[in-house]
TORTIFI-959077 format. One record per residue (C-alpha): residue in one letter; chain; x, y, z. Coordinates in pm, 1 decimal. Example, Ala and Ser with C-alpha at 12.3 -4.5 7.8 and 13.67 -1.06 7.14 Angstrom:
<rec><res>A</res><chain>A</chain><u>1230.0</u><v>-450.0</v><w>780.0</w></rec>
<rec><res>S</res><chain>A</chain><u>1367.0</u><v>-106.0</v><w>714.0</w></rec>
***
This chain:
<rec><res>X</res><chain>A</chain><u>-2269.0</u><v>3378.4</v><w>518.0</w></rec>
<rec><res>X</res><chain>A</chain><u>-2144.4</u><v>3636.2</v><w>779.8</w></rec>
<rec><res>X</res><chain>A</chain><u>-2042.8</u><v>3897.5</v><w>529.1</w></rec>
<rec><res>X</res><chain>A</chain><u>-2127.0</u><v>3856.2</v><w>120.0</w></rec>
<rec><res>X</res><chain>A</chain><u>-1800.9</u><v>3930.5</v><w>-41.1</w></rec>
<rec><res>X</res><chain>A</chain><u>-1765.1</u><v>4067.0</v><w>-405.2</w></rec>
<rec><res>X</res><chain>A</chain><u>-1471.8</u><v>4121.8</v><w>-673.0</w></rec>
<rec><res>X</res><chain>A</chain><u>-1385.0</u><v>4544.6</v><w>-690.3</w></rec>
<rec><res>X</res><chain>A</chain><u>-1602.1</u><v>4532.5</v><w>-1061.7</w></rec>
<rec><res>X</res><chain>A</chain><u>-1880.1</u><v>4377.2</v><w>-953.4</w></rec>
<rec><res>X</res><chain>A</chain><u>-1982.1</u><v>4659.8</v><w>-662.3</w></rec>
<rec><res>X</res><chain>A</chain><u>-2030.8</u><v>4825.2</v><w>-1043.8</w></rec>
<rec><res>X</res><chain>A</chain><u>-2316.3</u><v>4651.8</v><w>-1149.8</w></rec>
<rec><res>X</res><chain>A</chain><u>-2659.8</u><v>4480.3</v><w>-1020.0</w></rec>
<rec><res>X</res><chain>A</chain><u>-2631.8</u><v>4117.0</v><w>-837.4</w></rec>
<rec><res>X</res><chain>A</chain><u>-2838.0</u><v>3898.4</v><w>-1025.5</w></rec>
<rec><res>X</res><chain>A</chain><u>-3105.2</u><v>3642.4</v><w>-861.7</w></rec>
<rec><res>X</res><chain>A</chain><u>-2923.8</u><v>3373.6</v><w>-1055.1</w></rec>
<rec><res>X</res><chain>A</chain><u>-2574.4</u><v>3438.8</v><w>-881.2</w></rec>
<rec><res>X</res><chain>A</chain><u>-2555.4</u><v>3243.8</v><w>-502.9</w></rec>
<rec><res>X</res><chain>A</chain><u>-2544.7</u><v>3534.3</v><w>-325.5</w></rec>
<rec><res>X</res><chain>A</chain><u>-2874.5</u><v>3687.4</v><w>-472.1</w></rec>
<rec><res>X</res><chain>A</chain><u>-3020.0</u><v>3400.3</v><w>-386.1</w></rec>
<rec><res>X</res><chain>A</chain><u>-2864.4</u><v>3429.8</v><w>-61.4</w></rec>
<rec><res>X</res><chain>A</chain><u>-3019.0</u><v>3760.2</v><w>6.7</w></rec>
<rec><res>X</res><chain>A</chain><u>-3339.5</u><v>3670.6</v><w>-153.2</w></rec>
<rec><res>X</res><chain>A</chain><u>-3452.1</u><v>3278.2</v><w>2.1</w></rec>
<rec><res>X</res><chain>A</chain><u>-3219.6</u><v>3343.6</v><w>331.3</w></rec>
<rec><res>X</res><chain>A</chain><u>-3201.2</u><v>3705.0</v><w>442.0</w></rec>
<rec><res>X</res><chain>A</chain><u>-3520.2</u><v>3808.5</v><w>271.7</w></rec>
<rec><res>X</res><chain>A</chain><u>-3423.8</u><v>4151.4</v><w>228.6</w></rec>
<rec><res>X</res><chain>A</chain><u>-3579.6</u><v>4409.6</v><w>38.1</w></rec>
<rec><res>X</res><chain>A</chain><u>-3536.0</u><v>4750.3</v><w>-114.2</w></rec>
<rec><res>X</res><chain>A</chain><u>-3349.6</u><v>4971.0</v><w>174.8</w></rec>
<rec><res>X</res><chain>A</chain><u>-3209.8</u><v>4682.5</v><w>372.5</w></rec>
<rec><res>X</res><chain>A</chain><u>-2835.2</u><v>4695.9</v><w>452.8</w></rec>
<rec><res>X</res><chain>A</chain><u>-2620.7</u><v>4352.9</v><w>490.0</w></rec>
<rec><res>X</res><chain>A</chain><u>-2262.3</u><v>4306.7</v><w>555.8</w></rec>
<rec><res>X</res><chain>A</chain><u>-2047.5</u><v>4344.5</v><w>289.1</w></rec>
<rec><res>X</res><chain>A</chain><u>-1701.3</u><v>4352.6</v><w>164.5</w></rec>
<rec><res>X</res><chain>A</chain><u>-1446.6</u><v>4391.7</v><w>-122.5</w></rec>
<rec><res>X</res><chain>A</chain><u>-1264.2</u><v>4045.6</v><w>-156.6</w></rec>
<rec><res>X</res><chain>A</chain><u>-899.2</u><v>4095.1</v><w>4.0</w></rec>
<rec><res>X</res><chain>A</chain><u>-990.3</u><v>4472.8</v><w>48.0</w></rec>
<rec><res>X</res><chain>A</chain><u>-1233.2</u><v>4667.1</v><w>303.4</w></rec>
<rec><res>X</res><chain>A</chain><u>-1551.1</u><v>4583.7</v><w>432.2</w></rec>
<rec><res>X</res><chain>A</chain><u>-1894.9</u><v>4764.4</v><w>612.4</w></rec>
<rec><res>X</res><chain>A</chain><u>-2232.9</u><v>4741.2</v><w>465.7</w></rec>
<rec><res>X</res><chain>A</chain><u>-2426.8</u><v>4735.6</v><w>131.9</w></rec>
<rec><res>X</res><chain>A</chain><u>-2784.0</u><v>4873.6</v><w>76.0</w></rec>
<rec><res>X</res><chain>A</chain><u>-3028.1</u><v>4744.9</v><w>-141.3</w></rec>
<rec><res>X</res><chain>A</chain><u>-3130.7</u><v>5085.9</v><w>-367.3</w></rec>
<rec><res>X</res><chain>A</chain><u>-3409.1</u><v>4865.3</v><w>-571.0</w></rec>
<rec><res>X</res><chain>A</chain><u>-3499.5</u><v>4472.4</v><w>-564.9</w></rec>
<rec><res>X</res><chain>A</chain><u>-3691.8</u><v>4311.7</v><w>-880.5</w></rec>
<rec><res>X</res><chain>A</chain><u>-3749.8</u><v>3977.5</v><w>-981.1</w></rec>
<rec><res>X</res><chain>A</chain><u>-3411.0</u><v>3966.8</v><w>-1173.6</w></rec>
<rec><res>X</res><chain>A</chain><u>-3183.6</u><v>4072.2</v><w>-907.1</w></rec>
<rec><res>X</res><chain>A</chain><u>-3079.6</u><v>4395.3</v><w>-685.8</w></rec>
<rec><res>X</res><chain>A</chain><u>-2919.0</u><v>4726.7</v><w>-742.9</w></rec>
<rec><res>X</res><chain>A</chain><u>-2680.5</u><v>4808.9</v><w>-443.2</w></rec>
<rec><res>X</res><chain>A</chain><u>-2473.3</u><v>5080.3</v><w>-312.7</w></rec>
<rec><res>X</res><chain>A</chain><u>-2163.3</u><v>4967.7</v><w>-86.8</w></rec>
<rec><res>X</res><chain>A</chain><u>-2033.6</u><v>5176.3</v><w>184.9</w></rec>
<rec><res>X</res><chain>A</chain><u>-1705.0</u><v>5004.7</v><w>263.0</w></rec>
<rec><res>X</res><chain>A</chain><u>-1499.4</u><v>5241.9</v><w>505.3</w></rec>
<rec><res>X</res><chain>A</chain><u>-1332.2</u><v>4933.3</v><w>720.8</w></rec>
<rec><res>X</res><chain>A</chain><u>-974.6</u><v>4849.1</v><w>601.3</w></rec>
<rec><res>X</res><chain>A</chain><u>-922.6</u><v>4464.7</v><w>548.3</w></rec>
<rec><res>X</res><chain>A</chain><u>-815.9</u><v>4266.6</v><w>864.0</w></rec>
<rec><res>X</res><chain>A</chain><u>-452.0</u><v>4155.1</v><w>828.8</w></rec>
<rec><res>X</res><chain>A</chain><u>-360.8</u><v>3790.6</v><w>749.9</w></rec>
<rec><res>X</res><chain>A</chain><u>-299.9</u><v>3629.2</v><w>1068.7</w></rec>
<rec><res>X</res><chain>A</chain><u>118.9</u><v>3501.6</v><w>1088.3</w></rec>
<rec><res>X</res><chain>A</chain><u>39.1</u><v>3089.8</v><w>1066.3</w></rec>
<rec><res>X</res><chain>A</chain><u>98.5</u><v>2941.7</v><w>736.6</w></rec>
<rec><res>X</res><chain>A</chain><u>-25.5</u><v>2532.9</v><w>725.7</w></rec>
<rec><res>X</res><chain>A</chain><u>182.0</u><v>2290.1</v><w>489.5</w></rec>
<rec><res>X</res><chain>A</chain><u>-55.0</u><v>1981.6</v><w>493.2</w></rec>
<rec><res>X</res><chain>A</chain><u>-5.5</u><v>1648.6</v><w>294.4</w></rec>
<rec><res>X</res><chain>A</chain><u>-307.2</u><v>1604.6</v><w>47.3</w></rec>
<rec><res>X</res><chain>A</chain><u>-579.5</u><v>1366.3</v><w>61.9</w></rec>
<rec><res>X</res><chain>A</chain><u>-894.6</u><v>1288.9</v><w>-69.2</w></rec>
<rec><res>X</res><chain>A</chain><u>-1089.7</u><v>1544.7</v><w>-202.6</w></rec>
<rec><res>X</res><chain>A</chain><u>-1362.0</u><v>1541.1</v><w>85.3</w></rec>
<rec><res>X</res><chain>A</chain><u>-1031.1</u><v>1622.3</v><w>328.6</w></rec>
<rec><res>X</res><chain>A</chain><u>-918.7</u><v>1922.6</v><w>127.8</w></rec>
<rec><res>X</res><chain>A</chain><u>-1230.2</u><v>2104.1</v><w>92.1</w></rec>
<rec><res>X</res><chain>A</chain><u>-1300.7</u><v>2078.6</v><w>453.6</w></rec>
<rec><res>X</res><chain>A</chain><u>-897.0</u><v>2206.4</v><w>519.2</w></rec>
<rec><res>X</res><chain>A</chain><u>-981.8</u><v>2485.0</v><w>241.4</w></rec>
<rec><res>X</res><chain>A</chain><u>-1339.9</u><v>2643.1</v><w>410.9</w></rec>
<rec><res>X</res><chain>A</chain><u>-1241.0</u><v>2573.0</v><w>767.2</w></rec>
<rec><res>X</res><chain>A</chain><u>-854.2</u><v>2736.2</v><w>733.4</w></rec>
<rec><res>X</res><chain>A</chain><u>-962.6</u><v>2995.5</v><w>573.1</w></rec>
<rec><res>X</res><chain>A</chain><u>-1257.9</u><v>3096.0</v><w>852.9</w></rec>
<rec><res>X</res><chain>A</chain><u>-983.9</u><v>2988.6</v><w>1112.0</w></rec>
<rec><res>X</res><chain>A</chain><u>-741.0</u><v>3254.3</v><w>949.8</w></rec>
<rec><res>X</res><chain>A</chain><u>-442.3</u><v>3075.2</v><w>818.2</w></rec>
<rec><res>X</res><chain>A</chain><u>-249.2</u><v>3361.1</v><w>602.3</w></rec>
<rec><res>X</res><chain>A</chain><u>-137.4</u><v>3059.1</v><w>349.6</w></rec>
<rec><res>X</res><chain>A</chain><u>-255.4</u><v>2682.9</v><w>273.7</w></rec>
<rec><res>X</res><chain>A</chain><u>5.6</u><v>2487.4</v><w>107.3</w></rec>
<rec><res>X</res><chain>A</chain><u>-58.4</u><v>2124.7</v><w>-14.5</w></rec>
<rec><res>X</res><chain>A</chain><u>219.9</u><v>1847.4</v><w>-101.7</w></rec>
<rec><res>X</res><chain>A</chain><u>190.0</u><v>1481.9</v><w>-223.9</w></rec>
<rec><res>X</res><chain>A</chain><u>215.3</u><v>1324.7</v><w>93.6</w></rec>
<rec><res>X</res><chain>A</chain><u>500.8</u><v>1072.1</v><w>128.6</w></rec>
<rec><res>X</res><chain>A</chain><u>243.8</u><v>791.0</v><w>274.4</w></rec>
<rec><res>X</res><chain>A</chain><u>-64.3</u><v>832.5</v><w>11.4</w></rec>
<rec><res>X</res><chain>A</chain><u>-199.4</u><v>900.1</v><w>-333.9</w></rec>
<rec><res>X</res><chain>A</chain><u>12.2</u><v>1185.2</v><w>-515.3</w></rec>
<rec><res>X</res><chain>A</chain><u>-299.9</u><v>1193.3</v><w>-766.0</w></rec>
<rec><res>X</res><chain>A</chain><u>-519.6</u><v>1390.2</v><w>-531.3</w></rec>
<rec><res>X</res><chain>A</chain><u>-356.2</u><v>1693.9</v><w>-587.1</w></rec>
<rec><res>X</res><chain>A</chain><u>-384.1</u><v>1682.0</v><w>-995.8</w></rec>
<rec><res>X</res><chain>A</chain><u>-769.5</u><v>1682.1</v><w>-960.4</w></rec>
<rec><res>X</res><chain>A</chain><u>-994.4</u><v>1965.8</v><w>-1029.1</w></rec>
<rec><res>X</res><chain>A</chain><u>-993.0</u><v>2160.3</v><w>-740.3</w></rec>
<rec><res>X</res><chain>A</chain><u>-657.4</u><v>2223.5</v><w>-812.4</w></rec>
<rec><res>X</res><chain>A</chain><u>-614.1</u><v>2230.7</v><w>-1210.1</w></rec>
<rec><res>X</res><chain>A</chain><u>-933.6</u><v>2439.9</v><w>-1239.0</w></rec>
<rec><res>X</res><chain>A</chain><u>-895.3</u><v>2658.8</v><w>-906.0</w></rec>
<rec><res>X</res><chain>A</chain><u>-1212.9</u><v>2569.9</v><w>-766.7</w></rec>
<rec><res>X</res><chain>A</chain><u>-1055.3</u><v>2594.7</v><w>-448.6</w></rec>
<rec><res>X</res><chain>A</chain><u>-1078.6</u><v>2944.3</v><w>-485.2</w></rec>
<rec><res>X</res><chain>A</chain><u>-1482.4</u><v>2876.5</v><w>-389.1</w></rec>
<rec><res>X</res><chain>A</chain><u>-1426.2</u><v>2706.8</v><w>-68.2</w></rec>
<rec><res>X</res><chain>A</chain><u>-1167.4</u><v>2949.3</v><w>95.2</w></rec>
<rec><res>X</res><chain>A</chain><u>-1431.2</u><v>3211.1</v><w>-2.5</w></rec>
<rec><res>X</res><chain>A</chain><u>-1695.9</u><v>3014.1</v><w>163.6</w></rec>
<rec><res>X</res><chain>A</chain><u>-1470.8</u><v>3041.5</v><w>468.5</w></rec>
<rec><res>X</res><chain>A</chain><u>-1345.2</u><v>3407.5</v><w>456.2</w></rec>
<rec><res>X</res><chain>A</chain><u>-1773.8</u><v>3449.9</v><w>404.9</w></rec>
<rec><res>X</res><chain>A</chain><u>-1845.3</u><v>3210.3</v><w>728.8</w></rec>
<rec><res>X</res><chain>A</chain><u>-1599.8</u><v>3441.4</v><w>957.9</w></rec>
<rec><res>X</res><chain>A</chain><u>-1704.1</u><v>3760.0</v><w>820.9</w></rec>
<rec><res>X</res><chain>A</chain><u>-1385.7</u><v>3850.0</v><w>688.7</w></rec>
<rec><res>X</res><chain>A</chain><u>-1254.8</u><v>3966.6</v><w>359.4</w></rec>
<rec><res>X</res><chain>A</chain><u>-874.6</u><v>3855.3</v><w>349.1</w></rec>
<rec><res>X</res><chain>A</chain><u>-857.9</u><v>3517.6</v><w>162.4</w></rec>
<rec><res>X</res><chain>A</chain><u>-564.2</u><v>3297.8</v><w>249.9</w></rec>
<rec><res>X</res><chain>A</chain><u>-246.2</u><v>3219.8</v><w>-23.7</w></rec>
<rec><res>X</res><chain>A</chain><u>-317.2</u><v>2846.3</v><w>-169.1</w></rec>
<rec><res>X</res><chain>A</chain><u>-40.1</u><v>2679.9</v><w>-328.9</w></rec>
<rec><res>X</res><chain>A</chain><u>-16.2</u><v>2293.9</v><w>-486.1</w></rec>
<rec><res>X</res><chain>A</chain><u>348.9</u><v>2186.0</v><w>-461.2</w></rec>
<rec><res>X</res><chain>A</chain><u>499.9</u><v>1888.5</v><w>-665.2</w></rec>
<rec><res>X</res><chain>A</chain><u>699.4</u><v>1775.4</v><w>-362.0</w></rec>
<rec><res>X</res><chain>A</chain><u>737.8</u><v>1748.5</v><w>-27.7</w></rec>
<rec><res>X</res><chain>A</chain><u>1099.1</u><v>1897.6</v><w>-69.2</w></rec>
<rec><res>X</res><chain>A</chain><u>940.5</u><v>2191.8</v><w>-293.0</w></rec>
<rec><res>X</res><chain>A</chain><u>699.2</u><v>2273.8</v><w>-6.0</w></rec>
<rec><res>X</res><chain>A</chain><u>988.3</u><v>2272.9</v><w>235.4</w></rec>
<rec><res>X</res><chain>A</chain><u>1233.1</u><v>2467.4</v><w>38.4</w></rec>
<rec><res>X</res><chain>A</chain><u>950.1</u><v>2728.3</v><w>-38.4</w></rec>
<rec><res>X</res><chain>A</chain><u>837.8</u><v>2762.7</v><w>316.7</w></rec>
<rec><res>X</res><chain>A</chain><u>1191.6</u><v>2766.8</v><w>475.7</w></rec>
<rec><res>X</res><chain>A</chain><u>1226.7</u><v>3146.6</v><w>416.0</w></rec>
<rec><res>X</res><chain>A</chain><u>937.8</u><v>3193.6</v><w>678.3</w></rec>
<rec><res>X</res><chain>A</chain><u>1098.4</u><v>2964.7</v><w>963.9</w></rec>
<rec><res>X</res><chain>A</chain><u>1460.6</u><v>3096.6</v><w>888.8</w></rec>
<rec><res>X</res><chain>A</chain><u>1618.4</u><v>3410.6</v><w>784.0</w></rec>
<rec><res>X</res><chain>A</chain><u>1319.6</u><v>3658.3</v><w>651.4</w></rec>
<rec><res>X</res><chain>A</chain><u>1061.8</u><v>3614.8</v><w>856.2</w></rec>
<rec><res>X</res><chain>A</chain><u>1186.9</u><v>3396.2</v><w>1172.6</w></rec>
<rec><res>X</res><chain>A</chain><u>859.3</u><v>3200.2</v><w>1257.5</w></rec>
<rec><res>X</res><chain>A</chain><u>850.5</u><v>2889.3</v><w>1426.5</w></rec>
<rec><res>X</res><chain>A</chain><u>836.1</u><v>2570.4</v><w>1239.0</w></rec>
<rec><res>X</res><chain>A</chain><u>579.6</u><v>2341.0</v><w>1385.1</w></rec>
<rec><res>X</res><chain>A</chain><u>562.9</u><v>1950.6</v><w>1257.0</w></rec>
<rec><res>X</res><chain>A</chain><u>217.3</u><v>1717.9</v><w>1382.8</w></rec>
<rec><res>X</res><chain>A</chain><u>282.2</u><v>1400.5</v><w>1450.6</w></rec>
<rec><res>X</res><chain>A</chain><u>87.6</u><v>1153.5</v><w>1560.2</w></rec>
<rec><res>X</res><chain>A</chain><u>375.2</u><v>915.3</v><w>1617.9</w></rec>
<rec><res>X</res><chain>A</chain><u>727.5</u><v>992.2</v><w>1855.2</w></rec>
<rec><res>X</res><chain>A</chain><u>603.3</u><v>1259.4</v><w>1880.9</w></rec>
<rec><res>X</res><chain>A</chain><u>863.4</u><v>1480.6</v><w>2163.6</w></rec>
<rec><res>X</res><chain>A</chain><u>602.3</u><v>1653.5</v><w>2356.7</w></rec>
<rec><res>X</res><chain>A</chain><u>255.4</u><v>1766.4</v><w>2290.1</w></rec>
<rec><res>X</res><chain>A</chain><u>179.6</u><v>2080.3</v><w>2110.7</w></rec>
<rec><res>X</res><chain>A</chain><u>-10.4</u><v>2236.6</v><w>2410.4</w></rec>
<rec><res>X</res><chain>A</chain><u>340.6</u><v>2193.8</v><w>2607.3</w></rec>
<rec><res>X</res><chain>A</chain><u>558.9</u><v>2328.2</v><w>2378.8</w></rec>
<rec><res>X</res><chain>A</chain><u>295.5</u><v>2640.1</v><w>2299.4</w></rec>
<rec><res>X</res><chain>A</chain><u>298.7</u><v>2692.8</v><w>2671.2</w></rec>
<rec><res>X</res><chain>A</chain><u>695.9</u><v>2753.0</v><w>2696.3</w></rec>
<rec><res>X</res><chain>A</chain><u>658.4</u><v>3061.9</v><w>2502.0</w></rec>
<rec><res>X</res><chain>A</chain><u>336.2</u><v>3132.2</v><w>2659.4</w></rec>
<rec><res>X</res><chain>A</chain><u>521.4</u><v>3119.9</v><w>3000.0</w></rec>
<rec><res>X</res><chain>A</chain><u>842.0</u><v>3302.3</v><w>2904.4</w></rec>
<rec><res>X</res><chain>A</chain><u>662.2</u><v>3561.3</v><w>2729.6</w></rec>
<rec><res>X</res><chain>A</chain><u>454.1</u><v>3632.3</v><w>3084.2</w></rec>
<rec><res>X</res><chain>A</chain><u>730.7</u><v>3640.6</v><w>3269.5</w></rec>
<rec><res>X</res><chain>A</chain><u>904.7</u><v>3870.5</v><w>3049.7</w></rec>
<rec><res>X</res><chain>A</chain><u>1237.6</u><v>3648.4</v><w>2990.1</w></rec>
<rec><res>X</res><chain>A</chain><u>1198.6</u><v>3666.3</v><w>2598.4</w></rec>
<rec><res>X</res><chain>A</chain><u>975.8</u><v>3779.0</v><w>2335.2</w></rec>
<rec><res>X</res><chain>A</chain><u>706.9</u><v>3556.1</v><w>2193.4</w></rec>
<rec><res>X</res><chain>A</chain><u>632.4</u><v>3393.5</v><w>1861.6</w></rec>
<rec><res>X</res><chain>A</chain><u>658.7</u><v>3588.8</v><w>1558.0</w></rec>
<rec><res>X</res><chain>A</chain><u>474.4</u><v>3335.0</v><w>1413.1</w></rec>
<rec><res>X</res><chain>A</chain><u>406.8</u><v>2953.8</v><w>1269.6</w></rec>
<rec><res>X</res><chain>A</chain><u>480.4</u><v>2722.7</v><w>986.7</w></rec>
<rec><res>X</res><chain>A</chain><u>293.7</u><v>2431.4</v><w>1096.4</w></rec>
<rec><res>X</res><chain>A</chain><u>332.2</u><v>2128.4</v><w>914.6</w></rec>
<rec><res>X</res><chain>A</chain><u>50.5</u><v>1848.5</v><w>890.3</w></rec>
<rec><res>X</res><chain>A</chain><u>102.5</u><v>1491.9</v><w>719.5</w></rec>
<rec><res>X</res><chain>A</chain><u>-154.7</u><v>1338.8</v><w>522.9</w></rec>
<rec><res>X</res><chain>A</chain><u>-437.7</u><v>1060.4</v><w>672.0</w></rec>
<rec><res>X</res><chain>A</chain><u>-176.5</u><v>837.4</v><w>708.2</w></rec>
<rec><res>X</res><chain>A</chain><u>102.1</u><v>1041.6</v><w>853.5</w></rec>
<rec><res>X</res><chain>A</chain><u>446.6</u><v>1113.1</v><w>783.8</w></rec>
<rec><res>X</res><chain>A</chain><u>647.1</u><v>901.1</v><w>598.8</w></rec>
<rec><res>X</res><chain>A</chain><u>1011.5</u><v>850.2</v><w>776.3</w></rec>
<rec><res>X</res><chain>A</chain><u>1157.8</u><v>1025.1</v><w>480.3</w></rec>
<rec><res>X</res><chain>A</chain><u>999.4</u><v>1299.9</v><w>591.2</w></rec>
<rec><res>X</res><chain>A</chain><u>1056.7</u><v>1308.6</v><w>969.1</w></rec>
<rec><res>X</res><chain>A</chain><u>1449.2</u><v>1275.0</v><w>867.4</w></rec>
<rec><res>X</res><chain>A</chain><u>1408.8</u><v>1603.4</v><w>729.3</w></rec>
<rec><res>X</res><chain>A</chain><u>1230.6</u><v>1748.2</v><w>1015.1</w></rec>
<rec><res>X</res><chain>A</chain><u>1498.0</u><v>1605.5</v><w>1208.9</w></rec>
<rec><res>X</res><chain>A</chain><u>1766.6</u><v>1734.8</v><w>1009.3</w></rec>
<rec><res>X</res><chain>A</chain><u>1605.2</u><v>2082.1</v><w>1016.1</w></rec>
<rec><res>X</res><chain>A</chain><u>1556.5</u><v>2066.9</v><w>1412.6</w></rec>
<rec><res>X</res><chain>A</chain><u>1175.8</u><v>2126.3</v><w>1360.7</w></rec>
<rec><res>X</res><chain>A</chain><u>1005.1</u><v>1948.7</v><w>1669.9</w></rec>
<rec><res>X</res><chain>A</chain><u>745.4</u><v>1665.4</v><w>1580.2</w></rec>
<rec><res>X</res><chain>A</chain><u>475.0</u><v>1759.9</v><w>1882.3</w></rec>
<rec><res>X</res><chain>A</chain><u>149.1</u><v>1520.8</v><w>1932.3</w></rec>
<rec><res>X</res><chain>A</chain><u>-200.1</u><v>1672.4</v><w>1986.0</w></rec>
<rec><res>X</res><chain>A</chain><u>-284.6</u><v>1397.7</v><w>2250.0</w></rec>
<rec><res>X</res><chain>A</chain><u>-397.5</u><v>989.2</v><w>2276.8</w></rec>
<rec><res>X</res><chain>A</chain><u>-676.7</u><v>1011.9</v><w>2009.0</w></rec>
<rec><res>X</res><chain>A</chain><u>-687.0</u><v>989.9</v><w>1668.5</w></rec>
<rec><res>X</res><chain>A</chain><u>-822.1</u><v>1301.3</v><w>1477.4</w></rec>
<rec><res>X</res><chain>A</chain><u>-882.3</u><v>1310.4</v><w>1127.4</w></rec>
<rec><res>X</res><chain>A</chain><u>-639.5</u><v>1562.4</v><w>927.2</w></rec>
<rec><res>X</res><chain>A</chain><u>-892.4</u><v>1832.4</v><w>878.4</w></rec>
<rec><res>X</res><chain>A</chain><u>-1007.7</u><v>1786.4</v><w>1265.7</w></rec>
<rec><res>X</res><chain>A</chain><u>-611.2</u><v>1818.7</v><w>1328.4</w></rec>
<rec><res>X</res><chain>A</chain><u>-517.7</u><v>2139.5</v><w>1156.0</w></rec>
<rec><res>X</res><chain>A</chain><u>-789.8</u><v>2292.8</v><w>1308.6</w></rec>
<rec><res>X</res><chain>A</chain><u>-720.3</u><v>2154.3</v><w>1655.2</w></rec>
<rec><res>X</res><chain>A</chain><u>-348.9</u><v>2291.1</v><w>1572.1</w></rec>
<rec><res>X</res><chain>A</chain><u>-431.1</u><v>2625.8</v><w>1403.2</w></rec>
<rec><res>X</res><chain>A</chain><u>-585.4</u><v>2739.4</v><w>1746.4</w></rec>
<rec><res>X</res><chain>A</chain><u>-374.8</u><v>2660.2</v><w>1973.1</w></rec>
<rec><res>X</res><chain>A</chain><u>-103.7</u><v>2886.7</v><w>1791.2</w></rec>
<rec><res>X</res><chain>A</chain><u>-364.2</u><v>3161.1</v><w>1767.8</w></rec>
<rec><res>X</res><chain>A</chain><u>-402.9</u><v>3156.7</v><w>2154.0</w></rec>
<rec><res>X</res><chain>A</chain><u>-45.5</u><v>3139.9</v><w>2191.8</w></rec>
<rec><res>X</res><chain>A</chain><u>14.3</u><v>3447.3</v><w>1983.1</w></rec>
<rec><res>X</res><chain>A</chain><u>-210.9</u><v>3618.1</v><w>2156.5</w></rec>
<rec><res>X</res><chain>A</chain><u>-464.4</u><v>3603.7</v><w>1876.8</w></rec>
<rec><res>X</res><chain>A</chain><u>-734.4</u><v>3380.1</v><w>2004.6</w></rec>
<rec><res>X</res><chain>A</chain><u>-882.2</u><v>3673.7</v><w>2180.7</w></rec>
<rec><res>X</res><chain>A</chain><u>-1245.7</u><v>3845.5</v><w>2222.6</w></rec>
<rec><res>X</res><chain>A</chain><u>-1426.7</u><v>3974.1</v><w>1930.5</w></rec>
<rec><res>X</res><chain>A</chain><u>-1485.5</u><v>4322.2</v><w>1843.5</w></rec>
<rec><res>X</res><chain>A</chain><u>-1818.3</u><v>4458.2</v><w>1681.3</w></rec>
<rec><res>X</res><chain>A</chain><u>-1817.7</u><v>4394.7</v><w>1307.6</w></rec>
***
């Protein structure tokens, strides 16, 4: 953990030795009484804690939080669902990457049934996009929604890539594809040096599932006018692929840049 992240009520009372993060502080960081750690209010500010008394049942702490949460980055991932292994690895490392929102379907080509398992019906996803917001030592959590249907994810997301928000729909496709996503990134890259145009507001990118998109799908792409871009010759898992994806849009908003002092 980078920063150790708490609910607003629980800055209220002690941290017990039986919750993760005590144990965190305790068999990690082996902090005691008047050691500081970074800390921060989940989706709210961050800065430091101090440990005001440590006993063998916990820690008393007293947060000074004067750092207003970083803003959600504008890139939004609609990803087909696989197996569970796949979606908690998209969950931690999208979240530390700084996707704003993570949107599953049931992918056209696979099993529909991955996205009524628990880390969905019991929102224990909620635990691995906090385990990534923890890893990058930030305290804005990303939006994670389970749609029923590719069309519902589409529908739902269309208000970004058209009329409210006018981002830039993005499909991955690891088959006809029409140029590679490193290409197509660099035309606004270029125009937006050269000053003929503004750059990317921002990105819907869309991700199929291990075994791709079905054709259904790519029709609607196609009918949409949402380019289907390749990330090169190899063959990257899904997870390794959003990832991949995710940063290349950073750079090309102009987000992928050096880090400031926490």
């Amino acid at each position: 953990m980078n920063i150790i992240l708490f609910e607003q009520e629980e800055t209220e009372r002690p941290l017990s030795l039986s919750d993760l993060r005590g144990r965190h502080i305790h068999d990690i960081l082996k902090l005691k009484t008047g050691d500081e750690f970074k800390a921060g209010i989940i989706n709210g500010p961050r800065g430091r804690a101090r440990i005001v008394k440590a006993g063998p049942e916990g820690y008393a702490l007293e947060f000074e939080l004067s750092e207003p949460p970083p803003p959600p980055f504008p890139l939004i991932l609609a990803v087909g669902a696989g197996r569970p292994p796949s979606i908690k690895k998209i969950l931690k490392e999208g979240a530390a990457i700084g996707f704003a929102e993570i949107h599953f379907f049931p992918p056209g080509r696979g099993e529909a049934a991955y996205l009524e398992g628990h880390i969905f019906k019991n929102r224990e996803f909620r635990s691995f996009i906090l385990e990534g917001a923890s890893q990058s030592g930030c305290t804005t959590l990303p939006l994670v929604a389970a749609h029923a249907s590719f069309a519902g994810a589409f529908d739902a997301l269309n208000q970004f890539s058209l009329n409210e928000k006018g981002w830039t729909p993005l499909a991955l496709d690891n088959r006809d594809a029409e140029t590679g996503l490193a290409d197509y990134l660099g035309v606004f890259s270029g125009s937006a040096a050269q000053g003929s145009g503004p750059g990317p507001k921002g990105f819907v990118l869309w991700a199929g599932a291990e075994r791709g998109f079905s054709e259904e799908e790519r029709e609607v792409f196609a009918q949409a006018g949402t380019p289907r871009l390749s990330l090169g010759p190899r063959i990257l898992r899904v997870e390794t692929a959003c990832i991949a994806a995710g940063s290349l849009c950073l750079a090309a908003l102009g987000l992928w840049g050096p880090a400031r002092p926490a």
